[in-house]
C-alpha positions in Angstrom: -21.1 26.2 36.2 -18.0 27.2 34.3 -14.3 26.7 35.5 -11.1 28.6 35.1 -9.3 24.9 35.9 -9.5 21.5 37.0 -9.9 21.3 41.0 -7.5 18.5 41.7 -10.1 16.1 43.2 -11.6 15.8 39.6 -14.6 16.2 38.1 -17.5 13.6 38.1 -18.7 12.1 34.7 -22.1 13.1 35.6 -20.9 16.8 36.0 -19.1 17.0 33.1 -20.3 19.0 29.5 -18.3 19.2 27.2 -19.2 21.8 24.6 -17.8 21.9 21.2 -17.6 25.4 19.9 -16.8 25.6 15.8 -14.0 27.7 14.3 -16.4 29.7 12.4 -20.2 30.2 12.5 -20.7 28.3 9.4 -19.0 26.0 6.7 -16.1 27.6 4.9 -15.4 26.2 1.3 -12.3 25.0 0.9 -10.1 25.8 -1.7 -10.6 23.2 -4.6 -7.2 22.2 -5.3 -6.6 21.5 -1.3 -8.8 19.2 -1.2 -7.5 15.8 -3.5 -5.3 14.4 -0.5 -3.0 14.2 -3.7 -2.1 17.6 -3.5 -1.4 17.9 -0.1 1.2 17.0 2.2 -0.5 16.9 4.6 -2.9 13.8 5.8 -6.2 14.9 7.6 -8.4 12.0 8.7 -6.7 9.3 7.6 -8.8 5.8 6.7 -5.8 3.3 7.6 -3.6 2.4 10.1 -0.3 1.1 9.7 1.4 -1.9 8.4 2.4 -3.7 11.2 -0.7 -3.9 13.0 -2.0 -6.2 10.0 0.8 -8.4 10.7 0.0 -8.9 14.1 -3.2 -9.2 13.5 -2.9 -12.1 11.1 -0.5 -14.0 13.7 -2.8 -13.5 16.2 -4.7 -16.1 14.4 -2.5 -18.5 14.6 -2.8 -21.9 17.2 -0.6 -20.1 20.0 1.2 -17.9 17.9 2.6 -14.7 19.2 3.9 -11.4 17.7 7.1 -9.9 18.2 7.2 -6.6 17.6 11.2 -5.0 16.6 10.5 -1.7 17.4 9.4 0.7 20.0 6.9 -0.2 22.7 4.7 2.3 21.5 4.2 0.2 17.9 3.1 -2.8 20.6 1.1 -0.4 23.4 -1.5 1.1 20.3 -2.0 -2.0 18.7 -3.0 -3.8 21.9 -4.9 -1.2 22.8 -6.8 -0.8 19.2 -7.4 -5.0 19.3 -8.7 -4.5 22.6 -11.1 -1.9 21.7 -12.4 -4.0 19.1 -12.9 -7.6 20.0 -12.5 -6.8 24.1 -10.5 -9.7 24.5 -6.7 -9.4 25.4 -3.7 -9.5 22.8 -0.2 -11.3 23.4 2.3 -9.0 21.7 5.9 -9.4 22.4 8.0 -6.3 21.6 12.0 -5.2 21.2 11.2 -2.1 23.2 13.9 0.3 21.2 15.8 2.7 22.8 17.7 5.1 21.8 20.5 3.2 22.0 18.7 0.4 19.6 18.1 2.9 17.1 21.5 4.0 17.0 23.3 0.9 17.2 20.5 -1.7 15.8 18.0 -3.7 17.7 20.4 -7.2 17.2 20.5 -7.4 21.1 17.2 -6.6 21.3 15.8 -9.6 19.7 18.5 -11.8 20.6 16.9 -11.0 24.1 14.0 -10.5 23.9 13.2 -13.9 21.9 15.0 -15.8 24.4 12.7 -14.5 27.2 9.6 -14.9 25.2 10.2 -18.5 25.1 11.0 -19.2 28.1 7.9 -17.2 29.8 5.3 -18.7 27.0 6.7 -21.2 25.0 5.3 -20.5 22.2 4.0 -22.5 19.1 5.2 -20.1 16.8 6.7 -16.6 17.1 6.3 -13.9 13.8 8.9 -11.6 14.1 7.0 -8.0 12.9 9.3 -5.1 11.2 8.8 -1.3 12.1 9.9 1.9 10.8 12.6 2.0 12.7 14.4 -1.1 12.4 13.7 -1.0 8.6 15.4 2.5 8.3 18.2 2.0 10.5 19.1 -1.7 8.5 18.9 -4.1 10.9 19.6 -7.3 9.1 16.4 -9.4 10.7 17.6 -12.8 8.5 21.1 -13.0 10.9 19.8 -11.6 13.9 16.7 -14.3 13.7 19.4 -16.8 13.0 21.5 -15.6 15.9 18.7 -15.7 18.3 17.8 -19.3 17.2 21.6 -20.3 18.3 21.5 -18.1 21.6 18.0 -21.1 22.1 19.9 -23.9 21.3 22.8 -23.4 23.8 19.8 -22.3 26.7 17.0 -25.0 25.8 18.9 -27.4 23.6 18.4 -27.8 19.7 15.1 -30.1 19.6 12.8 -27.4 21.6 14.6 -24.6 19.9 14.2 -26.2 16.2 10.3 -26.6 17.4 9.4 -23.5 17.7 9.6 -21.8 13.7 10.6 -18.5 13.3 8.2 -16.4 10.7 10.1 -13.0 9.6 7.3 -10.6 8.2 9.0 -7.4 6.9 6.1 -4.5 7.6 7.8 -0.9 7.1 5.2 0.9 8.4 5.9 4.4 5.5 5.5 2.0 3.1 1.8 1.3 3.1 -1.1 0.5 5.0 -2.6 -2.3 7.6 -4.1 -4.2 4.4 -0.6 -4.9 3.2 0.7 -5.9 6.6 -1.5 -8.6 6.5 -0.9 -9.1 2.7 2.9 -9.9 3.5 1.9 -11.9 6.6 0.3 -14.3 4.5 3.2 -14.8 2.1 5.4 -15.0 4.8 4.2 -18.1 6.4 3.3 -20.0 3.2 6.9 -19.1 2.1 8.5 -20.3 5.3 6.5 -23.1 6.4 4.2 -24.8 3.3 5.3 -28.0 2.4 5.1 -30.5 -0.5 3.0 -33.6 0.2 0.2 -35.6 -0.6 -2.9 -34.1 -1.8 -5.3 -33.6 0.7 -8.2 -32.7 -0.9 -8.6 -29.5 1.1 -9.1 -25.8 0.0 -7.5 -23.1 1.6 -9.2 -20.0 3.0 -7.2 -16.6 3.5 -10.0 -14.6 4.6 -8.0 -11.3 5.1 -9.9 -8.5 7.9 -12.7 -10.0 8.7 -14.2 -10.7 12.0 -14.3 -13.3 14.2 -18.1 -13.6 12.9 -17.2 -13.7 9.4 -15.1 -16.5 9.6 -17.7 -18.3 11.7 -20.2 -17.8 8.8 -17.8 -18.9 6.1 -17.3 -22.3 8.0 -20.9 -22.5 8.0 -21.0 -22.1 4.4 -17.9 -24.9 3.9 -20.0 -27.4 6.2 -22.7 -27.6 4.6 -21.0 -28.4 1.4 -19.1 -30.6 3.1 -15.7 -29.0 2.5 -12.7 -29.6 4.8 -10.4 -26.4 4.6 -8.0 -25.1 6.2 -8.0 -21.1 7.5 -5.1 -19.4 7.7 -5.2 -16.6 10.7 -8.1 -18.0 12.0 -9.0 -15.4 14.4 -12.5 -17.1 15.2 -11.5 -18.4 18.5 -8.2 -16.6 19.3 -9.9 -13.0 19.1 -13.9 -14.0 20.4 -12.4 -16.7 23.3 -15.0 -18.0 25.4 -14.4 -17.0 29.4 -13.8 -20.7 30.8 -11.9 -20.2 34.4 -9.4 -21.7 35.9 -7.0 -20.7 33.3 -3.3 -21.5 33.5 -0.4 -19.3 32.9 0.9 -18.7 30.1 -2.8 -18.3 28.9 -3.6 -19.2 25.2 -7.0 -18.9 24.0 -8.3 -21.6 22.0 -8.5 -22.5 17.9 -6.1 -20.3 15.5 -4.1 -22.0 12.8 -1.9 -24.9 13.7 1.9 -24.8 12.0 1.0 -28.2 10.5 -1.7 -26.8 8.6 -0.2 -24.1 7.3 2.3 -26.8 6.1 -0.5 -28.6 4.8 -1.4 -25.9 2.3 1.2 -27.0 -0.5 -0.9 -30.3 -1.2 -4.6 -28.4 -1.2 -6.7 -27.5 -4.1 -6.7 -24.4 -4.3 -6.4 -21.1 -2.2 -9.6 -18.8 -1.4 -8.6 -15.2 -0.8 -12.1 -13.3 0.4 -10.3 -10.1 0.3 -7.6 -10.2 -2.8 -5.9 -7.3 -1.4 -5.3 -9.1 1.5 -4.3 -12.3 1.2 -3.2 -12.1 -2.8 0.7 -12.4 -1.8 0.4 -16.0 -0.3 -2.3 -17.2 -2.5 -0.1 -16.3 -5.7 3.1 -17.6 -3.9 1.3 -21.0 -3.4 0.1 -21.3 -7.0 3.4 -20.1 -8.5 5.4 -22.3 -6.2 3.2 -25.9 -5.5 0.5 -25.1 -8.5 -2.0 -24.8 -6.0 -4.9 -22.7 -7.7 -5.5 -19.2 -6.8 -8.8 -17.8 -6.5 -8.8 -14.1 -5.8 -12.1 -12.6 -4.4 -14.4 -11.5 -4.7 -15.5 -10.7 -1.3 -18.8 -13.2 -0.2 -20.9 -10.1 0.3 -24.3 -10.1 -0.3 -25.7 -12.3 -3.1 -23.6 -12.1 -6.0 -20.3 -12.4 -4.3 -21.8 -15.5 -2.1 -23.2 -16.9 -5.3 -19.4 -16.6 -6.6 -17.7 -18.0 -3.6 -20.1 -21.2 -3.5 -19.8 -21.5 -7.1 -15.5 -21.4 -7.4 -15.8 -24.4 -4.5 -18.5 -26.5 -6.4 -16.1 -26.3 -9.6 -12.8 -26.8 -7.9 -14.3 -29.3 -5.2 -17.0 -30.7 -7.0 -19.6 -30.9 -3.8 -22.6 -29.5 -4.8 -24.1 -26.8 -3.4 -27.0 -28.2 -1.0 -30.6 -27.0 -0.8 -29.8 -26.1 3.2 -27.4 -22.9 1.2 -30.2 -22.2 -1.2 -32.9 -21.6 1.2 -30.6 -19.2 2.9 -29.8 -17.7 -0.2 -33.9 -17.8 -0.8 -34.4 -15.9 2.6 -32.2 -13.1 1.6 -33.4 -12.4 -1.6 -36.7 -12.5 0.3 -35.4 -9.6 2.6 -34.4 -7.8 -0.7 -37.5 -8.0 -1.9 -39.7 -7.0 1.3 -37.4 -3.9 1.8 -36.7 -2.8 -1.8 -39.3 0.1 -1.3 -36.9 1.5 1.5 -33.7 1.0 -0.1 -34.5 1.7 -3.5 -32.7 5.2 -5.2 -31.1 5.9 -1.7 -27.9 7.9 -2.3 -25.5 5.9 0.0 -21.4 7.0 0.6 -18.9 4.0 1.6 -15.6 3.9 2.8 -13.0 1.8 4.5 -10.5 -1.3 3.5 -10.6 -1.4 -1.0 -11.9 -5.1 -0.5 -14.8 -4.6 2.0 -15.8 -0.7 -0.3 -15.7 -3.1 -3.6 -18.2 -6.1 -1.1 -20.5 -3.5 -0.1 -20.6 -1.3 -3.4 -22.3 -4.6 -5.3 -24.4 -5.2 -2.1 -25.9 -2.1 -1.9 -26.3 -1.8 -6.0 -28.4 -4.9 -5.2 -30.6 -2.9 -3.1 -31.5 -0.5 -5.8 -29.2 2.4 -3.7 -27.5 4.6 -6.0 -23.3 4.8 -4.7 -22.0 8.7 -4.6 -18.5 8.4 -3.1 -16.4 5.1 -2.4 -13.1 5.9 -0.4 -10.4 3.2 0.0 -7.7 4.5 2.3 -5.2 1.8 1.0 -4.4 2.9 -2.3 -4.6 0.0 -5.0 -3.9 -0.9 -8.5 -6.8 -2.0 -9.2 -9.5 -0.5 -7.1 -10.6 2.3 -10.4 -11.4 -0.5 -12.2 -12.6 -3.2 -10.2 -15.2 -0.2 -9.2 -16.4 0.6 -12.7 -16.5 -3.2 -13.6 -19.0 -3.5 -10.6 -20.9 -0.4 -11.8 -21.1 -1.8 -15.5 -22.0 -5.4 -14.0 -25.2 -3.9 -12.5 -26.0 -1.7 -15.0 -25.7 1.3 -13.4 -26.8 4.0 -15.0 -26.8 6.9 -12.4 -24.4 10.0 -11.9 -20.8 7.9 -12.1 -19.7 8.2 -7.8 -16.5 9.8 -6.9 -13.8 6.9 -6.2 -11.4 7.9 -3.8 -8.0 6.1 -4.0 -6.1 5.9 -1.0 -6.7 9.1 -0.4 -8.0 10.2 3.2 -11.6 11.4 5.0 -11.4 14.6 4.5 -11.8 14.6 0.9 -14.2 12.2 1.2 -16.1 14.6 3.4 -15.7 17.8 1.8 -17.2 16.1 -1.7 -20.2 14.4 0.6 -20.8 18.1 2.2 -21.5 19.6 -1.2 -23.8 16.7 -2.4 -28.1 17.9 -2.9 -28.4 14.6 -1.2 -27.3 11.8 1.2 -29.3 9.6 2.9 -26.4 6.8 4.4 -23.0 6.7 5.3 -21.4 2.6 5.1 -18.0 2.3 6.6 -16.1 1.7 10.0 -16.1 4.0 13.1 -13.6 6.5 11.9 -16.6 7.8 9.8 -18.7 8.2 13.2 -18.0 12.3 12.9 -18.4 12.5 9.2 -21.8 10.8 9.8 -22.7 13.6 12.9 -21.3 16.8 10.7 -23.8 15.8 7.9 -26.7 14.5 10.1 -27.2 10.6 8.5 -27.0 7.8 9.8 -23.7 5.4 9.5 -23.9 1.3 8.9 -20.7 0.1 10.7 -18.7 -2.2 9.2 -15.4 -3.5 8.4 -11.8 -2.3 10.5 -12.0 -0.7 12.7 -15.0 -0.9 14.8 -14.1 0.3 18.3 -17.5 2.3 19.1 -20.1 0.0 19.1 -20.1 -3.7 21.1 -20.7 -7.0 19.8 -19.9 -5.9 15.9 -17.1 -8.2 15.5 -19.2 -11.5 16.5 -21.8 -10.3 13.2 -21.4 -11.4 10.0 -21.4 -9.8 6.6 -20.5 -12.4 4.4 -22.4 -15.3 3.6 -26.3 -14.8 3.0 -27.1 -14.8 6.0 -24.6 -12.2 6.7 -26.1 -10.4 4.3 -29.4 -10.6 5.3 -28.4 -8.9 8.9 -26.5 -6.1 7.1 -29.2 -5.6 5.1 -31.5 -5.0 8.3 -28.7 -3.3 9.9 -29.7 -0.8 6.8 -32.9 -0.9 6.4 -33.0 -0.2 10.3 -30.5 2.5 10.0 -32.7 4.7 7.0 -36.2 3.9 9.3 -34.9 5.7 12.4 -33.8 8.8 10.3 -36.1 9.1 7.7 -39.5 8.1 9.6 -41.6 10.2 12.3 -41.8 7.8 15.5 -45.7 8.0 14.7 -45.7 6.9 11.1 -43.5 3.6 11.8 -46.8 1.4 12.6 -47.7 2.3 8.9 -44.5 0.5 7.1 
């Protein structure tokens, strides 16, 4: 049954079909110089989010740490809800909530108040104050007004619990590039406020950049059984996947994250890990340049060259060897390689997302014997061109050169896929879920964002184990397309 309108009772969900009728009857080419999101002004499908919400997310990860947001409420609302649609647990962010008044007159009063009613609700460990837009374009001068607010605590809560609580200033203009740098300055921003010069510790320092709660689970695998102590900064393993454990008390904190001490703590460590350079590279280089703490960028412990890398960097700079425990893991995977290599082998695969977690899964998947066709990286990099071809030329690859994709957006990565012979897999995060339906193959989730699908962010990719699960993930993934339901007993 059709309807003119909406009765105002509703509709049921079970009554409910909603048909999607093209603009035309068929594909229309598109004219060629339209295409290169270059050209345009124009961004359709865009494959990042802004820069703010990778601040928040890194001080999410830290031991009762909470954002606060100088903006509108709207940069706090979609950022909530995005972090809630991806790990399903519940984000503390703090806002400014501008007005027109604040964007007139600056958001000094804002902060002023708002910070002095953050702490006195929550009492934070730690408060990152988070730029926007609009408070970078209209010149608020964070430095005094963070300065100011830390007075306005002294006179309320007297100097000792005000002095206690540090004050991290991440500037994050959200024009000015993507969620990957967000997180990029986060990292600099708390090694430049709060690292100290000590004793050595004998520590490494991990920066793992966007990775799940899973990921970083799987890396402190991999650092316990070398015996490594290390210290994570933004460790979202606990503060993002919190175990339900009622009664709670108000204010609630969920458990782990990074502890200020710590992040003190990583002037006197042997050197700093970044598992996505792109992410991370700002506080790793500050540390080296500043305290001569060694930086070691990438690359990302995907599959079983970049694991074999990772492990590697830690035997060298720690000098723990790498135990047998590691090896068989590293044995198993290959294993899997080996079994499914029949499967994988000359697929044409397309992957996009975050440069760091394209560059992880372009050497996987060369491992596999699949043959790369387009890799899109919606954060546009320096270095992303080459570090692509010096992946290609490390593997040997000697099919038809893919199309790289430089911060540009989906829809030139989909109007390129739609004119390929051939594609058999689509790797990348849920903003490639239509893409993947329009051209009728299958798509391997991973990487930010994954809001469409339950459980991703507990997985792992990294590690070999990781690696091995991605790999079925896959495998999996080209069986159900490619294979009659009758013919699967025969694999």
């Amino acid at each position: 049954m059709r309807l003119k309108e909406i009765p105002i009772t509703g509709i049921p969900y079970d009554q409910i079909k909603i048909e999607k009728v093209p603009a035309t009857p068929e594909y229309c080419e598109r004219p060629a110089d339209l295409i290169p999101s270059a050209n345009r002004a124009v961004v359709v499908n865009p494959n990042r989010t802004c820069m703010p919400l990778g601040a928040m997310w890194a001080v999410l990860g830290i031991r009762k740490g909470i954002p606060f947001v100088q903006g509108a409420q709207g940069c706090t609302t979609y950022v909530r809800y995005t972090f809630s649609r991806i790990f399903k647990e519940p984000a503390t962010i703090a806002t400014a909530s501008f007005h027109e008044d604040a964007a007139v007159f600056g958001g000094r009063r804002n902060l002023v108040e708002g910070i002095r009613n953050l702490v006195v609700r929550y009492w934070p460990e730690l408060i990152g104050v988070v730029t926007t837009c609009s408070s970078e374009i209209i010149g608020d001068d964070m430095v005094s007004f963070i300065k100011m607010a830390r007075a306005n605590l002294r006179k309320e809560i007297g100097a000792e619990k005000a002095d206690r609580i540090p004050i991290v200033l991440i500037n994050t203009p959200s024009f000015a590039g993507s969620h990957v740098e967000g997180y990029n300055r986060a990292s600099k921003a708390f090694v430049e406020t709060l690292a100290t010069k000590g004793e050595p510790n004998g520590k490494v320092n991990i920066i793992p950049g966007l990775f799940y709660p899973g990921d970083i689970r799987e890396i402190k695998h991999l650092l316990c059984h070398m015996g490594i102590e290390a210290i994570v900064l933004f460790d979202i393993s606990d503060t993002l996947d919190a175990p339900l454990q009622p009664p709670m008390s108000f204010p609630y904190y969920p458990p782990g994250g990074t502890t200020v001490e710590e992040i003190k703590d990583m002037a006197n460590s042997l050197a700093t890990f970044t598992l996505q350079p792109h992410a991370g590279q700002a506080g790793a280089s500050y540390l080296e340049r500043k305290f001569g703490v060694r930086a070691v960028l990438g690359p990302p412990p995907v599959g079983v060259q970049g694991t074999d890398a990772f492990l590697k960097a830690l035997r060298e700079i720690t000098g723990k060897p790498i135990p047998d425990s590691l090896l068989q893991e590293r044995g198993r995977l290959i294993d899997s390689l080996a079994d499914t290599f029949h499967h994988t082998m000359m697929k044409k695969v397309a992957i996009m997302g975050d440069p760091d977690i394209v560059l992880g899964i372009t050497r996987f998947v060369l491992e596999m014997g699949m043959e790369p066709v387009a890799l899109a990286s919606g954060t546009a990099s320096k270095t992303f061109v080459h570090d692509v071809e010096a992946i290609l030329a490390e593997a040997g690859y000697e099919g038809e050169p893919p199309l790289i994709i430089n911060g540009g957006d989906l829809f030139e990565f989909e109007e390129y896929l739609k004119k390929q012979p051939r594609l058999d897999l689509i790797i990348g995060n849920s903003r490639a879920v239509d893409i993947s339906r329009e051209l009728q193959v299958p798509l391997v989730r991973v990487g930010f964002p994954i809001y469409d699908r339950f459980g991703y962010q507990k997985r792992p990719i990294v590690g070999y184990r990781g690696g091995e699960m991605l790999l079925a993930e896959i495998v999996n993934s080209i069986l159900d397309y490619q294979y009659p339901d009758d013919r699967t007993q025969q694999l």
